[in-house]
MOPAC internal coordinates of N, CA, C and O (Angstrom, degrees):
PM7 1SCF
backbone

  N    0.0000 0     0.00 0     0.00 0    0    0    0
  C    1.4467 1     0.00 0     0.00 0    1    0    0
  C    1.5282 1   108.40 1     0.00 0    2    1    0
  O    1.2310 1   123.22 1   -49.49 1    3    2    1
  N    1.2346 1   111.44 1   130.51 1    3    2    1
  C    1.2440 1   124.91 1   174.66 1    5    3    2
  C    1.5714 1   125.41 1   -89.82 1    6    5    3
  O    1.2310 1   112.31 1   -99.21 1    7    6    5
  N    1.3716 1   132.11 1    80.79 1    7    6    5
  C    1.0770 1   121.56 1   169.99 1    9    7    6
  C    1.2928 1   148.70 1  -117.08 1   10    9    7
  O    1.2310 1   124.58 1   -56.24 1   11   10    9
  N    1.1607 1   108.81 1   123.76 1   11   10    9
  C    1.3835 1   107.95 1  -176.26 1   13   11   10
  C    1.6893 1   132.50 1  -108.28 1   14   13   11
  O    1.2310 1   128.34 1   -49.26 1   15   14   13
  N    1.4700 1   101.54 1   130.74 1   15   14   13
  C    1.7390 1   103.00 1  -179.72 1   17   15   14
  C    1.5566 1   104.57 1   -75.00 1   18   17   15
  O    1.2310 1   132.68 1   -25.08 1   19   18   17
  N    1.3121 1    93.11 1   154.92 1   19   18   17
  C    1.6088 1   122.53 1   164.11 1   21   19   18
  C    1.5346 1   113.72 1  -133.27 1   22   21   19
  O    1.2310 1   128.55 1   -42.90 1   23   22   21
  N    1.2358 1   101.14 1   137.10 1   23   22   21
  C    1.5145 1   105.19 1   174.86 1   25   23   22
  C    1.7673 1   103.08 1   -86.62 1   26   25   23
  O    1.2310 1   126.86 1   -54.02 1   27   26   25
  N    1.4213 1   104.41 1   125.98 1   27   26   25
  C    1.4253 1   103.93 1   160.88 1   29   27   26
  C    1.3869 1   115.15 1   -46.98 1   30   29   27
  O    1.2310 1   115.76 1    -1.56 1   31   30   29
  N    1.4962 1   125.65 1   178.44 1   31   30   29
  C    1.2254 1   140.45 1  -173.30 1   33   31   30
  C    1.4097 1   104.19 1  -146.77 1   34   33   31
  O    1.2310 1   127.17 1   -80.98 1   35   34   33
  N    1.5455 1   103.82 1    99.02 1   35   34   33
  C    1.5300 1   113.59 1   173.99 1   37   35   34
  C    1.3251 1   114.54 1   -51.59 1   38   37   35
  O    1.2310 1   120.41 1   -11.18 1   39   38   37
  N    1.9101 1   116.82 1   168.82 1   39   38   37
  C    1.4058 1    93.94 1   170.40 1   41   39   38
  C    1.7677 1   141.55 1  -114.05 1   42   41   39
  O    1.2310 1   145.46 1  -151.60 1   43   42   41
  N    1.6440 1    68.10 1    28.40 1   43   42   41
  C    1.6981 1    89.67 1   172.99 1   45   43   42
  C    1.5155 1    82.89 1   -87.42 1   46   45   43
  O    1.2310 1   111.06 1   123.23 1   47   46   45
  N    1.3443 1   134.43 1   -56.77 1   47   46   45
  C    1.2249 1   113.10 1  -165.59 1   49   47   46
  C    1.5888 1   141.21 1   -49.73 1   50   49   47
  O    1.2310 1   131.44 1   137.76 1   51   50   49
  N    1.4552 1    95.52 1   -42.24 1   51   50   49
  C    1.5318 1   111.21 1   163.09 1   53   51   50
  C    1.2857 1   104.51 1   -46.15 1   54   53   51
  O    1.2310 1   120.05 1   117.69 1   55   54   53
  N    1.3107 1   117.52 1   -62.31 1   55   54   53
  C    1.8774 1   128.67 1  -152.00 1   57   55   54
  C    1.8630 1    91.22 1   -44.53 1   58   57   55
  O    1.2310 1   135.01 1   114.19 1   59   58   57
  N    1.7451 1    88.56 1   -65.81 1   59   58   57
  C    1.5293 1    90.10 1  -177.43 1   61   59   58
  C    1.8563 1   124.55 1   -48.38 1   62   61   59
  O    1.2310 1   127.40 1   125.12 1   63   62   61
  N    1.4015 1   103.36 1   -54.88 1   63   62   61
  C    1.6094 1   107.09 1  -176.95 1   65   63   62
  C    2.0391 1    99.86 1   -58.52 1   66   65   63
  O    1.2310 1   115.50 1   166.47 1   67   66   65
  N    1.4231 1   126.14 1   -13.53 1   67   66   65
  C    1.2935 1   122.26 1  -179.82 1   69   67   66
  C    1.9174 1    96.24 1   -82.60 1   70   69   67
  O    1.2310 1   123.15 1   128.82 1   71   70   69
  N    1.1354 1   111.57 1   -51.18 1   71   70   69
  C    1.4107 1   124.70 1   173.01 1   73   71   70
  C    1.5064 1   101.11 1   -20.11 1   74   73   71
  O    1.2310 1   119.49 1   108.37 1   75   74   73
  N    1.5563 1   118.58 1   -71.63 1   75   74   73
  C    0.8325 1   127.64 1  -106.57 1   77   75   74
  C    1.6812 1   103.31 1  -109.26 1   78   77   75
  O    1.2310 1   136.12 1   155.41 1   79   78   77
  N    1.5103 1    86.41 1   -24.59 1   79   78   77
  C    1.3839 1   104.02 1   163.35 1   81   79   78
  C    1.3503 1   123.56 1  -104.43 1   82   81   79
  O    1.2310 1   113.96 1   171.92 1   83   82   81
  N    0.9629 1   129.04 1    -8.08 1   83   82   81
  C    1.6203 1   129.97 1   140.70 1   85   83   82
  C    1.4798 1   102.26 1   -65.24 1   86   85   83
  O    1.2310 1    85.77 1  -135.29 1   87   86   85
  N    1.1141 1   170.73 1    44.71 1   87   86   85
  C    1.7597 1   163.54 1  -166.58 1   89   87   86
  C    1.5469 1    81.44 1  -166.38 1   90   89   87
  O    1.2310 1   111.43 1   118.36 1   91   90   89
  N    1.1210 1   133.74 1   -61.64 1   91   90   89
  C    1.5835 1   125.35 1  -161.31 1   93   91   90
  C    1.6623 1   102.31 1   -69.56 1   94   93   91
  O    1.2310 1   124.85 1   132.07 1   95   94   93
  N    1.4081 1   108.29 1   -47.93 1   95   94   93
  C    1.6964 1   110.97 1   178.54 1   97   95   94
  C    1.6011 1   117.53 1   -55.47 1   98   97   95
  O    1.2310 1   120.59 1   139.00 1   99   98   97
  N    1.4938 1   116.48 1   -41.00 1   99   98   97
  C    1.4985 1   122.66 1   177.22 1  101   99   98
  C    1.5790 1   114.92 1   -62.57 1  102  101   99
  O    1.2310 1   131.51 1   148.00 1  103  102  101
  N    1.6321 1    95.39 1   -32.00 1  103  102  101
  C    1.6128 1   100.74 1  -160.33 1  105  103  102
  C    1.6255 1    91.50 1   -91.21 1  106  105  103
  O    1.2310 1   115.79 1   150.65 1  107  106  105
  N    1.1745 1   125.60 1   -29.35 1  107  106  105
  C    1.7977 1   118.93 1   164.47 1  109  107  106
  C    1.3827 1   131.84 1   -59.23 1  110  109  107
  O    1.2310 1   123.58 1   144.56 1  111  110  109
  N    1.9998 1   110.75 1   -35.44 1  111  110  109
  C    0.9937 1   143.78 1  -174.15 1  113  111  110
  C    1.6697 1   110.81 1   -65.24 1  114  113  111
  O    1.2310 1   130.54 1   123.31 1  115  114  113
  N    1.7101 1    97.28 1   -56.69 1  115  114  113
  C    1.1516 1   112.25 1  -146.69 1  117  115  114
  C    1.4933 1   133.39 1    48.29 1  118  117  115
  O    1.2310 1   117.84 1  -130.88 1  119  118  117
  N    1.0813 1   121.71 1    49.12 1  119  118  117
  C    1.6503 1   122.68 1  -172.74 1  121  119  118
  C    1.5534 1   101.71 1  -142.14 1  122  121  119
  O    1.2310 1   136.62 1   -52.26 1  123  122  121
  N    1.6719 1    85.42 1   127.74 1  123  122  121
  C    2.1844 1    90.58 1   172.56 1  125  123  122
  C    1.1491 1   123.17 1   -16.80 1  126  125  123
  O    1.2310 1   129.68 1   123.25 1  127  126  125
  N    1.7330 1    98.95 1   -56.75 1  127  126  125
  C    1.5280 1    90.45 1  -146.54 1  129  127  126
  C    1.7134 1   108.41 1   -80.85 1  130  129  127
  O    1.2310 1   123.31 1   168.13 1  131  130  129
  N    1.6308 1   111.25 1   -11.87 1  131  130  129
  C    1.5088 1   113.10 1   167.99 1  133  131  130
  C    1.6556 1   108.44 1   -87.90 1  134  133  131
  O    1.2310 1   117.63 1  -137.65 1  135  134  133
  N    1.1167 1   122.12 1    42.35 1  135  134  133
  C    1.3290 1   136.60 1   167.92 1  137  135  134
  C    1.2641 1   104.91 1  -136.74 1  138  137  135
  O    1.2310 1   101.27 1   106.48 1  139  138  137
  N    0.9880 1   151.72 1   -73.52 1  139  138  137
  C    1.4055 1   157.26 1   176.17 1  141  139  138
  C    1.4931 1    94.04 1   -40.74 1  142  141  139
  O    1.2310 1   113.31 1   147.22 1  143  142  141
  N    1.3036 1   130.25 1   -32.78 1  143  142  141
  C    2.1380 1   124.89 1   179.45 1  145  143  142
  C    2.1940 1    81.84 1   -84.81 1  146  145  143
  O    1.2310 1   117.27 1   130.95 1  147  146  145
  N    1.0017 1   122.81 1   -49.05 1  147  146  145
  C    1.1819 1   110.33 1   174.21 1  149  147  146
  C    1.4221 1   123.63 1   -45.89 1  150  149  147
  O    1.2310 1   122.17 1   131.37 1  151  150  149
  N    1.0776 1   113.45 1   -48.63 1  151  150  149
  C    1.7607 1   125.02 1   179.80 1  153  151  150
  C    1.1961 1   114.67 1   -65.35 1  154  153  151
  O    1.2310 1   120.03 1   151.85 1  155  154  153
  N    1.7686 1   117.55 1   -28.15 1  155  154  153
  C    1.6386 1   102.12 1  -172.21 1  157  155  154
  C    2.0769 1    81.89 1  -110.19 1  158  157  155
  O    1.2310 1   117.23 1   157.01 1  159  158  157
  N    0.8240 1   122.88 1   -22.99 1  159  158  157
  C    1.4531 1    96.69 1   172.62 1  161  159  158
  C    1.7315 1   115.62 1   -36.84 1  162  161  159
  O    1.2310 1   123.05 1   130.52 1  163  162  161
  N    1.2620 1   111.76 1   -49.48 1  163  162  161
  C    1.6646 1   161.28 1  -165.78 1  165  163  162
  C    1.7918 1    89.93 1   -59.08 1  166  165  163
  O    1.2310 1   123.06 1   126.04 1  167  166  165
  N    0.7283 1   111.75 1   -53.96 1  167  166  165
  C    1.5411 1   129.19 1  -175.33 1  169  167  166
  C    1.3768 1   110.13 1   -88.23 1  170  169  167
  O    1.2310 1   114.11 1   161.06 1  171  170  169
  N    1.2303 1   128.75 1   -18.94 1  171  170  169
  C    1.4636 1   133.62 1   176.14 1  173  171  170
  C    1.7070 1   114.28 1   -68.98 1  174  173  171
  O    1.2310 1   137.74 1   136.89 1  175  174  173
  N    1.7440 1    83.23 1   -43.11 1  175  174  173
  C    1.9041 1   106.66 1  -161.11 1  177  175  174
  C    1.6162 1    85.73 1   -66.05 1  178  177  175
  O    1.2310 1   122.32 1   124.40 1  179  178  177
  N    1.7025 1   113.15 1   -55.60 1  179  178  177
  C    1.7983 1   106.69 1  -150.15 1  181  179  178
  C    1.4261 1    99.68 1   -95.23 1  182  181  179
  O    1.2310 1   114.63 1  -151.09 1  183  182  181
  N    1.8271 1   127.77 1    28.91 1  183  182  181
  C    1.3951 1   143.80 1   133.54 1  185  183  182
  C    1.6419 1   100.81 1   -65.64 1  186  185  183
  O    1.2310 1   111.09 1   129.59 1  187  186  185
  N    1.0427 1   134.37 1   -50.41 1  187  186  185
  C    1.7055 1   130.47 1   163.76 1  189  187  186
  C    1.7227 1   113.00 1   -27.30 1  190  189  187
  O    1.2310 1   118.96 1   135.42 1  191  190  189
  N    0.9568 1   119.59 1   -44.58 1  191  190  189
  C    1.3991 1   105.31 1  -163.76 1  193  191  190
  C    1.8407 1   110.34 1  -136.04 1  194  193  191
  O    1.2310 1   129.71 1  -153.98 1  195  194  193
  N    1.3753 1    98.88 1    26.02 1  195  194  193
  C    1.3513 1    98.17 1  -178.95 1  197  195  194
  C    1.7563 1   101.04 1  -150.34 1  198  197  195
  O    1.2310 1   118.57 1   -29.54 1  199  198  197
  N    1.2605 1   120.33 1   150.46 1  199  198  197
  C    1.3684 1   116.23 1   162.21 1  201  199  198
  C    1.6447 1   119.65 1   -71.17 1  202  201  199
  O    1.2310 1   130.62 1   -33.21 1  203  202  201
  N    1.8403 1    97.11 1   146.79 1  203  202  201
  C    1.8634 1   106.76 1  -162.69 1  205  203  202
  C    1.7549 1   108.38 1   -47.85 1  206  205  203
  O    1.2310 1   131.03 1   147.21 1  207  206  205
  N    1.4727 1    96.31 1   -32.79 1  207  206  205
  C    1.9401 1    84.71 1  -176.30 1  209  207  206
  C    1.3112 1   104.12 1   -79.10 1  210  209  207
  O    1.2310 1   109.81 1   132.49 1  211  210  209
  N    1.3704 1   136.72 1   -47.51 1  211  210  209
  C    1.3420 1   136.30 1  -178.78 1  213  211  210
  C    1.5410 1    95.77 1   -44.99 1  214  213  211
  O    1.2310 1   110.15 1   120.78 1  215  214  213
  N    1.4283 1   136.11 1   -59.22 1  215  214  213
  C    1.0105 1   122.99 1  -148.06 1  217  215  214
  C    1.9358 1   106.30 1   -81.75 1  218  217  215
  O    1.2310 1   124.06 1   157.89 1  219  218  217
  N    1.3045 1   109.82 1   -22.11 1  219  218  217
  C    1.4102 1   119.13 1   150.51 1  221  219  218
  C    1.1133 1   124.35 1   -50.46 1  222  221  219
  O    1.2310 1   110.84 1   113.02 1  223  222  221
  N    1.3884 1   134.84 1   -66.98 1  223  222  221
  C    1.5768 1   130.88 1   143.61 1  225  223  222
  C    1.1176 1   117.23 1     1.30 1  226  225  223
  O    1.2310 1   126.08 1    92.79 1  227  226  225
  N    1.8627 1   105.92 1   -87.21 1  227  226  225
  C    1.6680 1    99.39 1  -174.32 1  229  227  226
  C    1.0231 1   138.74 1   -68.04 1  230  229  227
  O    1.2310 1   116.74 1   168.04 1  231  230  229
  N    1.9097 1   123.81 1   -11.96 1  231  230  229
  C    1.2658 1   129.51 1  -137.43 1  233  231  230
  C    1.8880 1    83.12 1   -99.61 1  234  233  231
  O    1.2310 1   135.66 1   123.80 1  235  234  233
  N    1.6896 1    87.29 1   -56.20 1  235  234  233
  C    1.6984 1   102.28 1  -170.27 1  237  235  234
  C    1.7673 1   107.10 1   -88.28 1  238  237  235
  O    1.2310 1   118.74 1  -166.93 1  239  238  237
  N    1.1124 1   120.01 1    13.07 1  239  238  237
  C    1.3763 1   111.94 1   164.12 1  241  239  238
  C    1.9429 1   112.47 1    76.34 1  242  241  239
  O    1.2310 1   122.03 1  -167.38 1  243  242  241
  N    1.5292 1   113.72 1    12.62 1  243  242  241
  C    1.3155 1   115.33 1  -157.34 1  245  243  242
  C    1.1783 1   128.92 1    83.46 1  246  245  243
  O    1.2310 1   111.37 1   177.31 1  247  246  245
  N    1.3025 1   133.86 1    -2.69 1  247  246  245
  C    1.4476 1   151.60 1  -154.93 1  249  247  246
  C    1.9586 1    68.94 1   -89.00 1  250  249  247
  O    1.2310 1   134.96 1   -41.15 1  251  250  249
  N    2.0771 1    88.67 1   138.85 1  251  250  249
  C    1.3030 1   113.35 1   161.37 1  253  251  250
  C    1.4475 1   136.52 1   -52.39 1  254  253  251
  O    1.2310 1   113.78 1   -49.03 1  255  254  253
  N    1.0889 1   129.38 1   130.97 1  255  254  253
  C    1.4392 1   115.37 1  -169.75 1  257  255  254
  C    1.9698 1   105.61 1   -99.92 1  258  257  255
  O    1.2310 1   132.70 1   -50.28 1  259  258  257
  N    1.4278 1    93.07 1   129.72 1  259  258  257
  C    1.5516 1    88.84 1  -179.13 1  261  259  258
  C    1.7255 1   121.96 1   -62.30 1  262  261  259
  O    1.2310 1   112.34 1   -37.64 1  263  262  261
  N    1.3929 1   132.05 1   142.36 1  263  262  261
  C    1.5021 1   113.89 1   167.16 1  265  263  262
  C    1.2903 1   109.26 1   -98.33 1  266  265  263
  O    1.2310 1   120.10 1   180.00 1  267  266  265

């Protein structure tokens, strides 16, 4: 029998390893719009440990959110 472990992948971890590789692709890219997928990746992760308006607050500075 062949077995092999895997470590799960929490989902702070993903958020971050998604972070992190969207930030390396923008910063290789250099182009908005792979910065702006960088920025809300970015905003996804510090949705983990804060509530969505708080994290609206800090991310966007209070700036209105469109509906």
């Amino acid at each position: 029998m062949n077995a092999e472990v895997r470590q799960l992948e929490t989902r702070v971890e993903r958020l971050w390893r998604e972070f992190c590789e969207a930030r390396a692709h923008a910063l290789g890219s250099n182009s908005i719009d792979d910065g702006v997928a960088a920025g809300r990746a970015w905003s996804r992760f510090l949705a983990e440990f804060v509530g969505d308006r708080e994290t609206r607050t800090a991310v966007h500075g209070g700036v209105p959110i469109r509906k």
